[in-house]
mmCIF file as Biopython writes it, N, C-alpha, C and O atoms, coordinates in Angstrom:
data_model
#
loop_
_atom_site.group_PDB
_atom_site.id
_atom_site.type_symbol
_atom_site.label_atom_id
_atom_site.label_alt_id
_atom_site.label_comp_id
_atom_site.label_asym_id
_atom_site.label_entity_id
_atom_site.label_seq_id
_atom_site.pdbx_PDB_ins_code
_atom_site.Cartn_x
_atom_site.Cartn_y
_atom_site.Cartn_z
_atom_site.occupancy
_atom_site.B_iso_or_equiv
_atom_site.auth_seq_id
_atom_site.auth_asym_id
_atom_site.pdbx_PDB_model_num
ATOM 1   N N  . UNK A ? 1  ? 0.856   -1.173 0.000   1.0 0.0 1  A 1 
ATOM 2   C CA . UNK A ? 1  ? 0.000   0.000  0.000   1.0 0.0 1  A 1 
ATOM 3   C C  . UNK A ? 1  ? 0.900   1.235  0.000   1.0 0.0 1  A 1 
ATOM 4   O O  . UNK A ? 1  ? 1.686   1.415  0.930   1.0 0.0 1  A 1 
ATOM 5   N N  . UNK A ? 2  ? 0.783   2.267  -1.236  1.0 0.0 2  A 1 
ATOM 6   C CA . UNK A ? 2  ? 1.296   3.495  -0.933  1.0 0.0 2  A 1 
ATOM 7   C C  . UNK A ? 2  ? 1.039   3.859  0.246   1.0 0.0 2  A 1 
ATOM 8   O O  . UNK A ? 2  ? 0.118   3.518  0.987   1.0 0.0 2  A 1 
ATOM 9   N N  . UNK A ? 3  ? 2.390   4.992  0.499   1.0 0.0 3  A 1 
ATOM 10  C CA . UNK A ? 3  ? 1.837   6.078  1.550   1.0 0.0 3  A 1 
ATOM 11  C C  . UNK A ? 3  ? 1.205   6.886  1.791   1.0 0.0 3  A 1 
ATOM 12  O O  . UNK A ? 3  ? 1.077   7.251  2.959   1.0 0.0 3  A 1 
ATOM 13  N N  . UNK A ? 4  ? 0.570   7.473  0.780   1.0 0.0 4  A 1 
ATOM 14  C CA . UNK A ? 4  ? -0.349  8.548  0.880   1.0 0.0 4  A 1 
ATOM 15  C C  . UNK A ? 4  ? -1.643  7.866  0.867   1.0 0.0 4  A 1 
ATOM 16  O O  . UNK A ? 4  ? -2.625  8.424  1.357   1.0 0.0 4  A 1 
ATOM 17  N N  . UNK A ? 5  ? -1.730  6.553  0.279   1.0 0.0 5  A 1 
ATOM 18  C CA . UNK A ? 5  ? -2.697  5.518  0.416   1.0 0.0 5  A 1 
ATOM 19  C C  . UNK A ? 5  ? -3.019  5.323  2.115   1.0 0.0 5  A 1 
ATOM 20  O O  . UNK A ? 5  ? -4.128  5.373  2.645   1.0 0.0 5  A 1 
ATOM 21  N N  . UNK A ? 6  ? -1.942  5.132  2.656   1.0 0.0 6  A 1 
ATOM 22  C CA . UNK A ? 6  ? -2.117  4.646  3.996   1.0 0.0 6  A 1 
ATOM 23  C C  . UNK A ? 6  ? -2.461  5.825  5.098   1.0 0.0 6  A 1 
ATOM 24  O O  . UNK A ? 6  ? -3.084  5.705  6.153   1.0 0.0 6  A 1 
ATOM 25  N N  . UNK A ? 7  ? -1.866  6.986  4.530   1.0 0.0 7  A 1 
ATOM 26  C CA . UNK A ? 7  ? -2.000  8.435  5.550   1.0 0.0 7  A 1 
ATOM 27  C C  . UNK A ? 7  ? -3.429  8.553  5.212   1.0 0.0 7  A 1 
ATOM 28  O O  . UNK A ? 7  ? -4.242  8.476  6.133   1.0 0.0 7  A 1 
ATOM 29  N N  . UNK A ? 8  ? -3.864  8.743  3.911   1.0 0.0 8  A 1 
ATOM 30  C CA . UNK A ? 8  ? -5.569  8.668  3.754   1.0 0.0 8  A 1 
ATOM 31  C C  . UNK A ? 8  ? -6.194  7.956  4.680   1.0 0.0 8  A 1 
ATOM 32  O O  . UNK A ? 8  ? -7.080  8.549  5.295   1.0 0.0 8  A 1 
ATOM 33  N N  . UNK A ? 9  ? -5.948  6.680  4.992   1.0 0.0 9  A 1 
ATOM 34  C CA . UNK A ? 9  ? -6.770  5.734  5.525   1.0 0.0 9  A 1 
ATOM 35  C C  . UNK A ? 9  ? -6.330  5.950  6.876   1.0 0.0 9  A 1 
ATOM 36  O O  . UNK A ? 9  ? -7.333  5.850  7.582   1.0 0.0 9  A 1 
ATOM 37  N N  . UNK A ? 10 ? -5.542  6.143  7.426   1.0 0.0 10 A 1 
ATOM 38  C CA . UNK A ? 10 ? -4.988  6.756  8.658   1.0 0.0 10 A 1 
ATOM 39  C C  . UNK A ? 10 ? -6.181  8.119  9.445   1.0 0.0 10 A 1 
ATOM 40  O O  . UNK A ? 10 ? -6.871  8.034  10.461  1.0 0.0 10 A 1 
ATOM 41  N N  . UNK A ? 11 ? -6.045  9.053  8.652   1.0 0.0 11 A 1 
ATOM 42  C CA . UNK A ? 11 ? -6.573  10.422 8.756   1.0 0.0 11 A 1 
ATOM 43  C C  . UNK A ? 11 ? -8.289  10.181 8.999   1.0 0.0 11 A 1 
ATOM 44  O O  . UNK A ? 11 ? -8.913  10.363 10.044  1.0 0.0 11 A 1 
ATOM 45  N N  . UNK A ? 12 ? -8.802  9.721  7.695   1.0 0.0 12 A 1 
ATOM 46  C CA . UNK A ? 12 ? -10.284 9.103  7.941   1.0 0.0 12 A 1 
ATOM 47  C C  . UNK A ? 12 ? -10.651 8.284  9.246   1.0 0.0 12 A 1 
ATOM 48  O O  . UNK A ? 12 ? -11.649 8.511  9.931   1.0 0.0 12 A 1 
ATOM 49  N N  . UNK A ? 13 ? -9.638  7.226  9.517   1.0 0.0 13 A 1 
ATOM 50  C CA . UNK A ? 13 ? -9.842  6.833  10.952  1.0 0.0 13 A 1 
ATOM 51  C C  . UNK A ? 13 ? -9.606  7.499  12.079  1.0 0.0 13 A 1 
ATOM 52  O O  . UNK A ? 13 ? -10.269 7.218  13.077  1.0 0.0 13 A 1 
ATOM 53  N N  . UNK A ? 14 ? -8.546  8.574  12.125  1.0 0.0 14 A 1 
ATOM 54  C CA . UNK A ? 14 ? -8.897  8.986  13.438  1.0 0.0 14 A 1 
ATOM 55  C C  . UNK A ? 14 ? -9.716  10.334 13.368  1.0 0.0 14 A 1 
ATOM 56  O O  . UNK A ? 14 ? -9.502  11.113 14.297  1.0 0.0 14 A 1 
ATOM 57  N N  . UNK A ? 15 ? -10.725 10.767 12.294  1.0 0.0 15 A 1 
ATOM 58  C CA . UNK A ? 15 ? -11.863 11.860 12.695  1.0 0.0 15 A 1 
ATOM 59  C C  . UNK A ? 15 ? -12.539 11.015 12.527  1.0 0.0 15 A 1 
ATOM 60  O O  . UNK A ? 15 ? -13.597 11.644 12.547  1.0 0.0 15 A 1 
ATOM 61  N N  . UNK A ? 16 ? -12.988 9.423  12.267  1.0 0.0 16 A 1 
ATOM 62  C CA . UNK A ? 16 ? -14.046 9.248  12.820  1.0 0.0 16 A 1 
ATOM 63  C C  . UNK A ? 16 ? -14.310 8.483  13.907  1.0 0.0 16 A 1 
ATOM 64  O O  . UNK A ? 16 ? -15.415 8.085  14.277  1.0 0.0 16 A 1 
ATOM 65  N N  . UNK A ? 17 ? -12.811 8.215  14.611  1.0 0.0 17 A 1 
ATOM 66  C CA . UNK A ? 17 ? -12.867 7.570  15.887  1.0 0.0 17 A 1 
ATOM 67  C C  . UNK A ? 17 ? -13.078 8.809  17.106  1.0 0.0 17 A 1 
ATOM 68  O O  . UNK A ? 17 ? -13.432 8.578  18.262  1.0 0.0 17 A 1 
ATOM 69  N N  . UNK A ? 18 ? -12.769 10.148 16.543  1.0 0.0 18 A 1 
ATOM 70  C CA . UNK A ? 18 ? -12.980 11.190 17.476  1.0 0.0 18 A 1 
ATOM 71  C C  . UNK A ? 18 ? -14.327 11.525 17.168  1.0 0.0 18 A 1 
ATOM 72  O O  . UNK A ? 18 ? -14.906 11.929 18.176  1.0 0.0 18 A 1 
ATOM 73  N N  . UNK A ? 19 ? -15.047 11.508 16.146  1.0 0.0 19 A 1 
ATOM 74  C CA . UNK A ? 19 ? -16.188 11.584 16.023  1.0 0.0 19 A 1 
ATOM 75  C C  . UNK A ? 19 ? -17.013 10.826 16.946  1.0 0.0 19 A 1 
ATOM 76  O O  . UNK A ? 19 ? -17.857 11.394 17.639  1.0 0.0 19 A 1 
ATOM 77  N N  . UNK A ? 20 ? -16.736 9.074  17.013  1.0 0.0 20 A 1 
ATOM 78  C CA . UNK A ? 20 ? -17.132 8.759  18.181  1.0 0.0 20 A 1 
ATOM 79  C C  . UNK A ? 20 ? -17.154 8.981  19.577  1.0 0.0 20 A 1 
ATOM 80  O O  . UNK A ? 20 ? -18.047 8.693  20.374  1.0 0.0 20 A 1 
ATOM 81  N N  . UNK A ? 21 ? -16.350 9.385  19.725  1.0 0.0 21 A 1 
ATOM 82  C CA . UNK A ? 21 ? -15.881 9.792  20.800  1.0 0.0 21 A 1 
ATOM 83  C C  . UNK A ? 21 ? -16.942 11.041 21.837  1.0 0.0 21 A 1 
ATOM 84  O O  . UNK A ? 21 ? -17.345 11.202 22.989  1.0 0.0 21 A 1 
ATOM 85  N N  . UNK A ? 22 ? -16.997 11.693 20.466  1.0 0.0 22 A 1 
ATOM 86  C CA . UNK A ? 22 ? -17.836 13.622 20.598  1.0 0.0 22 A 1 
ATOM 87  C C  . UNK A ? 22 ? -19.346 12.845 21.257  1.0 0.0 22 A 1 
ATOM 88  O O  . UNK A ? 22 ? -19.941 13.089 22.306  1.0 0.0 22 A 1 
ATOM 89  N N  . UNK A ? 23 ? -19.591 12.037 20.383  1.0 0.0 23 A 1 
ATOM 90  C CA . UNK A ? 23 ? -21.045 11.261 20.391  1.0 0.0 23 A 1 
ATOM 91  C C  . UNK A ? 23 ? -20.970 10.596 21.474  1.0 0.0 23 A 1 
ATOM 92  O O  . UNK A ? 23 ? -22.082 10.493 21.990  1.0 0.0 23 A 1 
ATOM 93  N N  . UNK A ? 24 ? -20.098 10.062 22.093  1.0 0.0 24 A 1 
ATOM 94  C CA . UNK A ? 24 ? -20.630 9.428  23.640  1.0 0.0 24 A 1 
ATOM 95  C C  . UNK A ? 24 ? -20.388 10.349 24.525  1.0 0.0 24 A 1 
ATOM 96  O O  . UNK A ? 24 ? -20.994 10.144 25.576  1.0 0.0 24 A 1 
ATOM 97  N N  . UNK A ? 25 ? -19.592 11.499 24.512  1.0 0.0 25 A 1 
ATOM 98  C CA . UNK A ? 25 ? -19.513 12.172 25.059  1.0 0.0 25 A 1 
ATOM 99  C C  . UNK A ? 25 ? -20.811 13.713 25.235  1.0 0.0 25 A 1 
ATOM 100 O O  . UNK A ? 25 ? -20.896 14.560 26.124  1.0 0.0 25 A 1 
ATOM 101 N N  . UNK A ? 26 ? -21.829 13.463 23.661  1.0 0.0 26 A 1 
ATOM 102 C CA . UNK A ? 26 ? -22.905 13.636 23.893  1.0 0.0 26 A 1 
ATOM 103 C C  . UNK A ? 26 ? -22.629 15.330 23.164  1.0 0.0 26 A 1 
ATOM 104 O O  . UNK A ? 26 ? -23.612 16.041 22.955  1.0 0.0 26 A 1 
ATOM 105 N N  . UNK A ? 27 ? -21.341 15.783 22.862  1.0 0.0 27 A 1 
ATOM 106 C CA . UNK A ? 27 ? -21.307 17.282 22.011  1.0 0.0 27 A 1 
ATOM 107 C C  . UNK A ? 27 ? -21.306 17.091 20.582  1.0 0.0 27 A 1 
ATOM 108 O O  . UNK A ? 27 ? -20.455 16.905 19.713  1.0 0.0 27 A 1 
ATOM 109 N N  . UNK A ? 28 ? -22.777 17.221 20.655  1.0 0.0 28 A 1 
ATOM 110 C CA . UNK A ? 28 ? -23.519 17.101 18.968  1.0 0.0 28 A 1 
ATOM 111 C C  . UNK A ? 28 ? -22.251 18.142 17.864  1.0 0.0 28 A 1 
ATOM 112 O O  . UNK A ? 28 ? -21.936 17.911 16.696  1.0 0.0 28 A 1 
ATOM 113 N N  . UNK A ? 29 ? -21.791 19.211 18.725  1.0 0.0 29 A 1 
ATOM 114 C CA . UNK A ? 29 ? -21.642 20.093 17.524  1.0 0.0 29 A 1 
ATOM 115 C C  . UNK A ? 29 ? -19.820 19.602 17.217  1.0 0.0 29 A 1 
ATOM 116 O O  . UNK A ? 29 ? -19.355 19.766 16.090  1.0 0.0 29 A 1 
ATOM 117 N N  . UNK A ? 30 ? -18.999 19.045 18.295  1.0 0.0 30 A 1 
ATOM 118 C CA . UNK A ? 30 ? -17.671 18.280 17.844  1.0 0.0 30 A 1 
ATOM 119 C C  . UNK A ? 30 ? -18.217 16.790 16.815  1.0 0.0 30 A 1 
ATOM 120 O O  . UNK A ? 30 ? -17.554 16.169 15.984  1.0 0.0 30 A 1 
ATOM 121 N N  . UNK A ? 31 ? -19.420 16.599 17.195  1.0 0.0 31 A 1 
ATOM 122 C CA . UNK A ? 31 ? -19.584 15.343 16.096  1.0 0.0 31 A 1 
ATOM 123 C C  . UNK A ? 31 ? -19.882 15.623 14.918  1.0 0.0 31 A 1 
ATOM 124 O O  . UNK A ? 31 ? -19.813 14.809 13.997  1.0 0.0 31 A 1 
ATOM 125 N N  . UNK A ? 32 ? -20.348 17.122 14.771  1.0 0.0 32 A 1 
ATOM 126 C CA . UNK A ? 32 ? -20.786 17.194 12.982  1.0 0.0 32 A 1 
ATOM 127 C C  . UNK A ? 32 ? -18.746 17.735 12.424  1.0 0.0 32 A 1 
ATOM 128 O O  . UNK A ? 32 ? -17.985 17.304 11.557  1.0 0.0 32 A 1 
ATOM 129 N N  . UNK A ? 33 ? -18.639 18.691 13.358  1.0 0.0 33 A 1 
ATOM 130 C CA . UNK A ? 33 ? -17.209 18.730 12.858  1.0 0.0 33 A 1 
ATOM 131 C C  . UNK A ? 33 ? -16.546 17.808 12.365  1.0 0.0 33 A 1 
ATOM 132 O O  . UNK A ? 33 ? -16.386 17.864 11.145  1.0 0.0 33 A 1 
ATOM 133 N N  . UNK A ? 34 ? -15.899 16.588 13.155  1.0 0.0 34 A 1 
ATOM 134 C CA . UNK A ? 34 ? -15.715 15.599 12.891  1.0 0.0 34 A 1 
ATOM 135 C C  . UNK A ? 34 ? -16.072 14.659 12.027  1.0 0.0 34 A 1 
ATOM 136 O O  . UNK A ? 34 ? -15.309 13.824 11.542  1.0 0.0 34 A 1 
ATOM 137 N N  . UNK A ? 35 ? -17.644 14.808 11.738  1.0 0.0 35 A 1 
ATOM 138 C CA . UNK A ? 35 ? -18.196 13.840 10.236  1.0 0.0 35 A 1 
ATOM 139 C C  . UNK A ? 35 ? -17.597 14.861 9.691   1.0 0.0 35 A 1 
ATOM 140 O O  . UNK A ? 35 ? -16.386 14.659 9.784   1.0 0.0 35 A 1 
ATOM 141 N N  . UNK A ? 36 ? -17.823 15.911 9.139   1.0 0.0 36 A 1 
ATOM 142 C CA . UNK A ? 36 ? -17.075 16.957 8.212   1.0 0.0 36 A 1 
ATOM 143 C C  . UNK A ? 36 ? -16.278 16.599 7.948   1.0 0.0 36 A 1 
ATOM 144 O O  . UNK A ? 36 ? -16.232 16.142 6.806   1.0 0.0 36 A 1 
ATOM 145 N N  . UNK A ? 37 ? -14.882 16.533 8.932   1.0 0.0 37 A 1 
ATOM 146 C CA . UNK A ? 37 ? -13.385 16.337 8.136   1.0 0.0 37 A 1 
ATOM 147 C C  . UNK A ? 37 ? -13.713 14.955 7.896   1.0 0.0 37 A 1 
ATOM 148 O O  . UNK A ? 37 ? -13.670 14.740 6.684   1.0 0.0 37 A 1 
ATOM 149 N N  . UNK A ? 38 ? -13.989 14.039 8.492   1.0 0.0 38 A 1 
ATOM 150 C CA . UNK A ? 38 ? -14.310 12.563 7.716   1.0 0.0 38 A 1 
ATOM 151 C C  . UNK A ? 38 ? -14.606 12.693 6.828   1.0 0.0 38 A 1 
ATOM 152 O O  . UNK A ? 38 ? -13.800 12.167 6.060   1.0 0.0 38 A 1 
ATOM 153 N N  . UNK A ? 39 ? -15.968 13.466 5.973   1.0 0.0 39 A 1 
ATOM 154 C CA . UNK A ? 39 ? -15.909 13.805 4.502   1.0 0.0 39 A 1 
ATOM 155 C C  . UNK A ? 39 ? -15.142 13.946 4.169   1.0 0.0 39 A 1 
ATOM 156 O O  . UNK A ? 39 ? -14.602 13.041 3.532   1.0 0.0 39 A 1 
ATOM 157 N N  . UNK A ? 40 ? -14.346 15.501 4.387   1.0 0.0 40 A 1 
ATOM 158 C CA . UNK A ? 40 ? -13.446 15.566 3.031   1.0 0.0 40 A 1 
ATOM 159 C C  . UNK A ? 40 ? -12.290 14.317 3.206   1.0 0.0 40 A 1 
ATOM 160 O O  . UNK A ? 40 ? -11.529 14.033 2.281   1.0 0.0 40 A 1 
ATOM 161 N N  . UNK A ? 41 ? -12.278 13.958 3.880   1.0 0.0 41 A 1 
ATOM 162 C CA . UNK A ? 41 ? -11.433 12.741 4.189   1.0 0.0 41 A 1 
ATOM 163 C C  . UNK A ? 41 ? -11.375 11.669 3.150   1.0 0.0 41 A 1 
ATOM 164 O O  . UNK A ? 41 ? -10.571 11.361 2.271   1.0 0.0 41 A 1 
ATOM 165 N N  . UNK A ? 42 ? -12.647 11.165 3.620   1.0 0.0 42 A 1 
ATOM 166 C CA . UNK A ? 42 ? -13.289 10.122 2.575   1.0 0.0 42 A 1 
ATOM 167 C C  . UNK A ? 42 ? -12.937 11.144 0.709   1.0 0.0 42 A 1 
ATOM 168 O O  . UNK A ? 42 ? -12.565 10.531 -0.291  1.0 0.0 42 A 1 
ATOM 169 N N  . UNK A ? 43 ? -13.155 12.495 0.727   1.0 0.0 43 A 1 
ATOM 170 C CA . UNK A ? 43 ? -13.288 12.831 -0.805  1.0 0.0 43 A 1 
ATOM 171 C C  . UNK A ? 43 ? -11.440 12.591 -1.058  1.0 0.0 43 A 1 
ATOM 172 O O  . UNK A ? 43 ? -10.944 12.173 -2.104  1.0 0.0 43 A 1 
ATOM 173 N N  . UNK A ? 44 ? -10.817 12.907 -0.045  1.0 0.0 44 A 1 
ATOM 174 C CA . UNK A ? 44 ? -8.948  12.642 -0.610  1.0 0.0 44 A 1 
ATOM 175 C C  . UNK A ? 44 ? -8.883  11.313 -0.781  1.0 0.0 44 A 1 
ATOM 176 O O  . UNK A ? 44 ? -8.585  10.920 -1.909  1.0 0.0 44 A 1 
ATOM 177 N N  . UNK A ? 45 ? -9.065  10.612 -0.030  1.0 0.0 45 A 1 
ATOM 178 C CA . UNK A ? 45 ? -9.176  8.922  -0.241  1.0 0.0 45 A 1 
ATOM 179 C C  . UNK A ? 45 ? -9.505  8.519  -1.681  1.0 0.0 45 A 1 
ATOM 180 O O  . UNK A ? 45 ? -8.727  7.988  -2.473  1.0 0.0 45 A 1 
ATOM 181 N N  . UNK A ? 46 ? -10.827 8.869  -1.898  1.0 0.0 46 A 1 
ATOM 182 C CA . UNK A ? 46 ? -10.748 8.833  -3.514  1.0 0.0 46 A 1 
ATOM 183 C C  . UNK A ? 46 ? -9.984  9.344  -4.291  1.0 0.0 46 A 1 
ATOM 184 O O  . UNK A ? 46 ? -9.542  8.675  -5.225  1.0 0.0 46 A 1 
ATOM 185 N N  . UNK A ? 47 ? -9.637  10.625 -4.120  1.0 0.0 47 A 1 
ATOM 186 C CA . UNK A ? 47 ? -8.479  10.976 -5.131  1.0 0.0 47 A 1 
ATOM 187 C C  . UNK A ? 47 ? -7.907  10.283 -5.055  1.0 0.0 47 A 1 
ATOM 188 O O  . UNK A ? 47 ? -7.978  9.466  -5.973  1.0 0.0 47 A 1 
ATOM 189 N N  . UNK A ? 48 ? -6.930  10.021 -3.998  1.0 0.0 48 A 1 
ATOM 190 C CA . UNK A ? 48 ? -5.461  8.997  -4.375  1.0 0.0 48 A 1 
ATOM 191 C C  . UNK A ? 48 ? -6.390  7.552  -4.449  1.0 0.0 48 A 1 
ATOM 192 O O  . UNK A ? 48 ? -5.583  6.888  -3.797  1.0 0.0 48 A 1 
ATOM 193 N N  . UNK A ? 49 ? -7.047  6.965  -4.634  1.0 0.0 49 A 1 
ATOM 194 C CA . UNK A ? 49 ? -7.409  5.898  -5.178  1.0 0.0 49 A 1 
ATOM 195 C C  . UNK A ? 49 ? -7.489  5.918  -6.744  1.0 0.0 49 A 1 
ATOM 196 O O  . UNK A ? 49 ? -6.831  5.168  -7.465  1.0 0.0 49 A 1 
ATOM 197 N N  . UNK A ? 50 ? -8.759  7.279  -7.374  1.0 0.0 50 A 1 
ATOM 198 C CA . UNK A ? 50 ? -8.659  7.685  -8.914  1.0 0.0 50 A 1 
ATOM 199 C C  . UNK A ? 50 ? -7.009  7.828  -9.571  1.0 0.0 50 A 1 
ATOM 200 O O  . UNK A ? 50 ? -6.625  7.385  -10.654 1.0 0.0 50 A 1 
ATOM 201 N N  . UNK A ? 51 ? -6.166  8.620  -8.502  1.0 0.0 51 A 1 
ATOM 202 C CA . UNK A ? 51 ? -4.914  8.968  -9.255  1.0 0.0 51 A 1 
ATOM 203 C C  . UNK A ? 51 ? -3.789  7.568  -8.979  1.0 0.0 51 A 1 
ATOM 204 O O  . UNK A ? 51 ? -2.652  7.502  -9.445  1.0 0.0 51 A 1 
ATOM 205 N N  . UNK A ? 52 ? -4.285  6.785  -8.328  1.0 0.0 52 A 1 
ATOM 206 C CA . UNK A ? 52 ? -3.401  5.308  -7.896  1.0 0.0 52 A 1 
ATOM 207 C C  . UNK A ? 52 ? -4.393  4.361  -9.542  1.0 0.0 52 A 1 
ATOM 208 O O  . UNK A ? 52 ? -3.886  3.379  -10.084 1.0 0.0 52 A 1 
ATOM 209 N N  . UNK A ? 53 ? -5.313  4.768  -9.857  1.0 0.0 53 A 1 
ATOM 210 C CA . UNK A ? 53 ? -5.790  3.710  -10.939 1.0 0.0 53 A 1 
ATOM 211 C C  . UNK A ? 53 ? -6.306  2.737  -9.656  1.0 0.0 53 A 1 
ATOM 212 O O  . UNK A ? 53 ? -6.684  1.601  -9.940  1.0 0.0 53 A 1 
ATOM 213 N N  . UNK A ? 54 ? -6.315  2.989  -8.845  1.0 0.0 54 A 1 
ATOM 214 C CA . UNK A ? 54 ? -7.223  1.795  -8.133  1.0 0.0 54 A 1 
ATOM 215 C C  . UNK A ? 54 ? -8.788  1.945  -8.127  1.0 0.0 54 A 1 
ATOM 216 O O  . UNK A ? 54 ? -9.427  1.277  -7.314  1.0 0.0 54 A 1 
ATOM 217 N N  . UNK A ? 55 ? -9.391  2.736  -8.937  1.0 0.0 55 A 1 
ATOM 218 C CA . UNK A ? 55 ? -10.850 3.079  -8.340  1.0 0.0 55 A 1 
ATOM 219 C C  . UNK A ? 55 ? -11.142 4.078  -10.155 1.0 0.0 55 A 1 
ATOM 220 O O  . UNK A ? 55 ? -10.543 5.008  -10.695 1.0 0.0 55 A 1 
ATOM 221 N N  . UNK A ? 56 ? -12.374 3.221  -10.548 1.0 0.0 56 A 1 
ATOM 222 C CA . UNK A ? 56 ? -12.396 3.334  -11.326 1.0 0.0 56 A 1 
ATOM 223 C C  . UNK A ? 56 ? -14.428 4.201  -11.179 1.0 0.0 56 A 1 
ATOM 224 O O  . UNK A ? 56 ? -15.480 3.622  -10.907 1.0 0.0 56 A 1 
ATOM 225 N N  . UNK A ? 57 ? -14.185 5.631  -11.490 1.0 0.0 57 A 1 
ATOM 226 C CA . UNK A ? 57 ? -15.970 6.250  -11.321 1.0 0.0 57 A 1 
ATOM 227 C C  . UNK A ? 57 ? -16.387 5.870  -12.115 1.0 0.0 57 A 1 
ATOM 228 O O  . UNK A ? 57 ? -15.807 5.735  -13.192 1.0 0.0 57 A 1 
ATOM 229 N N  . UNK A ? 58 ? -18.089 5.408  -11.776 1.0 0.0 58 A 1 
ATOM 230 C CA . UNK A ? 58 ? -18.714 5.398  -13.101 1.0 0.0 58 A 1 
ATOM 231 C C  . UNK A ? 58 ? -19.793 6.636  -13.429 1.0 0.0 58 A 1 
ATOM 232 O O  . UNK A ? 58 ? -20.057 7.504  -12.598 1.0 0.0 58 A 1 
ATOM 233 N N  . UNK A ? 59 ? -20.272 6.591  -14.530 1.0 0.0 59 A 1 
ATOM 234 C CA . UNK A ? 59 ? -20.474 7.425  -14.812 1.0 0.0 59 A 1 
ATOM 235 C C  . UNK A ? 59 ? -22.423 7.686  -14.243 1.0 0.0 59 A 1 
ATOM 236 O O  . UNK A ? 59 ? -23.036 8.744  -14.382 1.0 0.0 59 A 1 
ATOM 237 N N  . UNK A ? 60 ? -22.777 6.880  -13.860 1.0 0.0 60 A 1 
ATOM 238 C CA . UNK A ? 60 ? -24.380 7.234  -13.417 1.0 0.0 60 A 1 
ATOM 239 C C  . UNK A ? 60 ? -23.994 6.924  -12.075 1.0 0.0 60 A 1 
ATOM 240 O O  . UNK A ? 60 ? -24.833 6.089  -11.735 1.0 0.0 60 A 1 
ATOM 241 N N  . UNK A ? 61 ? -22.997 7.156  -10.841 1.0 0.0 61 A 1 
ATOM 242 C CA . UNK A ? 61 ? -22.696 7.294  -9.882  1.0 0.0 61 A 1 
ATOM 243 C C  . UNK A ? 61 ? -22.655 5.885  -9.240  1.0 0.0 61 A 1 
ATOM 244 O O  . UNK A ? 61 ? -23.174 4.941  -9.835  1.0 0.0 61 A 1 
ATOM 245 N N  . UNK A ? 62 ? -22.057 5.722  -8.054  1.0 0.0 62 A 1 
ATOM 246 C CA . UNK A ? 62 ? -21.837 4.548  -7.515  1.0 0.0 62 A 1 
ATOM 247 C C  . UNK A ? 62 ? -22.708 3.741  -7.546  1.0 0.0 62 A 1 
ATOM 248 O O  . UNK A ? 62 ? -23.854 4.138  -7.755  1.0 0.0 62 A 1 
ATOM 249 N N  . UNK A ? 63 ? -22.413 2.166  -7.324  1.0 0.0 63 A 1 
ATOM 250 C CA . UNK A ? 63 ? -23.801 1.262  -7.371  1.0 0.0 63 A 1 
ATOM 251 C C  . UNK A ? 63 ? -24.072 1.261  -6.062  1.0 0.0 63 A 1 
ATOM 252 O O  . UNK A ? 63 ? -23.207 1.538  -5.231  1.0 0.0 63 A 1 
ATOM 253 N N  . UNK A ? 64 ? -25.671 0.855  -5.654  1.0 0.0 64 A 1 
ATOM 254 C CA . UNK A ? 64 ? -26.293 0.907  -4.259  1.0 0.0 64 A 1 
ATOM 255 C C  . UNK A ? 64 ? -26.201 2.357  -3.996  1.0 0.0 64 A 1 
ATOM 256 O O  . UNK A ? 64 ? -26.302 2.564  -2.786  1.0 0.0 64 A 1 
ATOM 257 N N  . UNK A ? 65 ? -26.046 3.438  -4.686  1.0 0.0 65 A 1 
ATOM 258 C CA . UNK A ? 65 ? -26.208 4.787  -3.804  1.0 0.0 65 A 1 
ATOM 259 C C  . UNK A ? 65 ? -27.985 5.170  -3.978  1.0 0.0 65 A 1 
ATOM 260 O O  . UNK A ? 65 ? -28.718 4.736  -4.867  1.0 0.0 65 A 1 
ATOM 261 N N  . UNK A ? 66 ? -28.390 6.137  -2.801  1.0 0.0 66 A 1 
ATOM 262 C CA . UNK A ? 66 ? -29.808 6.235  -2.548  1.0 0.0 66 A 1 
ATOM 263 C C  . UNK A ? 66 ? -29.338 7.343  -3.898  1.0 0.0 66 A 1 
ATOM 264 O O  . UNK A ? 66 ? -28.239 7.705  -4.319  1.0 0.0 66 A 1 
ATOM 265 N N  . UNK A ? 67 ? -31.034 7.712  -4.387  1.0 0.0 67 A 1 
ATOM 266 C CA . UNK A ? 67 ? -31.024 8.416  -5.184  1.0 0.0 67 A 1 
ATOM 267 C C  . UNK A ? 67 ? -31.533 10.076 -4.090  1.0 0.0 67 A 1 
ATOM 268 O O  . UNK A ? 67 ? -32.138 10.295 -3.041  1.0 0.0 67 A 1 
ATOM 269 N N  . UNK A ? 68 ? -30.723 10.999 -5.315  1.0 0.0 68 A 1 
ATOM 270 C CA . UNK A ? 68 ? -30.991 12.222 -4.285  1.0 0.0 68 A 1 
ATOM 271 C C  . UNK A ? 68 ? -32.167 13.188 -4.949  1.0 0.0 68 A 1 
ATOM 272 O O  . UNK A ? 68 ? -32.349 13.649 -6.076  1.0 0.0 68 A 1 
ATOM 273 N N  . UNK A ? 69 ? -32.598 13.232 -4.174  1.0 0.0 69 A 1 
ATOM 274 C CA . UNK A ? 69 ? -34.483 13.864 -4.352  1.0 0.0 69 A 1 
ATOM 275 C C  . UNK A ? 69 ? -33.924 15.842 -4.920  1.0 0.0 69 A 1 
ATOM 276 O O  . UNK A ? 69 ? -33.472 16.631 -4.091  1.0 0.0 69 A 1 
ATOM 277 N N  . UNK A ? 70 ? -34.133 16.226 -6.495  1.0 0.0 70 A 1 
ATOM 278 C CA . UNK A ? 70 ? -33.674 16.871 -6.804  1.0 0.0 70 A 1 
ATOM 279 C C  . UNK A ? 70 ? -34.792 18.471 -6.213  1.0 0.0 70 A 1 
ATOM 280 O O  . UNK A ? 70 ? -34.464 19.603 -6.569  1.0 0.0 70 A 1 
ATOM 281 N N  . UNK A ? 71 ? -35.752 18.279 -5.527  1.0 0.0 71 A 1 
ATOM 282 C CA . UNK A ? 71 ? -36.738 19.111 -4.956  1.0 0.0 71 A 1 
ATOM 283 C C  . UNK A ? 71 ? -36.647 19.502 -4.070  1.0 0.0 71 A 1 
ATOM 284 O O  . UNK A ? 71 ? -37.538 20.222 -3.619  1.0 0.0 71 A 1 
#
């Protein structure tokens, strides 16, 4: 596994192990923070997956994703 492969997967785990954390600890507003950087987290992860050729988008969006209500 690259390194920037592994710092990705690194980084995503610990905002969302602090995310857990916020949540038992019951401060709603450190837990949306925390999903937050987990997003963009999760969005770098894909990059270096797209730019590793490991992860290939398709083009009518992931399979199993809910559809998003355009209203």
């Amino acid at each position: 596994m690259s390194r920037a492969l592994t710092l990705a997967l690194v980084q995503l785990e610990v905002e969302l192990l602090a995310a857990l954390r916020a949540l038992e600890e019951g401060d709603e507003k450190a837990v949306e923070a925390f999903l937050v950087a987990a997003h963009i987290s999760l969005l770098e992860l894909k990059d270096t997956l797209l730019i590793k050729g490991l992860l290939v988008e398709e083009e009518d969006g992931p399979k199993g994703a809910l559809p998003v209500d355009g209203a």
